[in-house]
N, C-alpha and C positions, 0 to 999 in steps of 0.2 A: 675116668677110670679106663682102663686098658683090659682087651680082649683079646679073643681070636677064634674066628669065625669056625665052627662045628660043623652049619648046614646055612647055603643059600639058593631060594627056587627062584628064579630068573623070571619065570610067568607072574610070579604070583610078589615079589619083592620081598619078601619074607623069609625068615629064616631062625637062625638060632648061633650064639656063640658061646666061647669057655672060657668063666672067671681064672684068673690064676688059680684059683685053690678049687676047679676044679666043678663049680658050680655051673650048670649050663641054665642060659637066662635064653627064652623067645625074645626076638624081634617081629614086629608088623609090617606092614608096607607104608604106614605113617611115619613111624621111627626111621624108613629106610630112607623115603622123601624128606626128608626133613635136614638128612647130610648133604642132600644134594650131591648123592653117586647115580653113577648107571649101572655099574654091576660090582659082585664081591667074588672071590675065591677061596677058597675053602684053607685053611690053614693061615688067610691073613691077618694080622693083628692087627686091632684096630680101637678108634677111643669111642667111648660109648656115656651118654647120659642117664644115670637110674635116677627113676621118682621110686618113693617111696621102699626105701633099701632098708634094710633092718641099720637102726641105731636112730635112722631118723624120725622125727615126731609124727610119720603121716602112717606108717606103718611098721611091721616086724616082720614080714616077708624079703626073699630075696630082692626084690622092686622089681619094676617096668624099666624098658630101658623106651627111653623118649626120643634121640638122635642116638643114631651112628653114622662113622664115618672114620676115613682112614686114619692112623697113626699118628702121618705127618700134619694134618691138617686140622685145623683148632674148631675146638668145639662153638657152635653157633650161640 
């Protein structure tokens, strides 16, 4: 799934992006490590992993997002 990043703190790896339709999902510093970036800027799009997203059987919440990482680069 495709994003674009709302807020990133550099100290802390963390931050938060924007569904297309406008839904803004947190990120942690384990989701952030896990793409294997160093840093993000604020308006970039990028592809993101949700557990537990509404439709799937583990929940009906927007999800967690579990990896992100840029665009161009395939999810792990």
């Amino acid at each position: 799934m495709q994003a674009t990043v709302r807020h990133f703190d550099a100290g802390t790896r963390s931050g938060s992006v924007l569904l297309d339709d406008g839904t803004e999902l947190p990120f942690d510093t384990e989701a952030f490590d896990a793409g294997g970036l160093r840093l993000l800027r604020l308006g970039q799009r990028v592809n993101i992993a949700v557990e537990g997203a509404a439709g799937d059987a583990s929940g009906a919440g927007p999800g967690r997002i579990t990896v992100i990482t840029l665009s161009t680069f395939p999810l792990p």
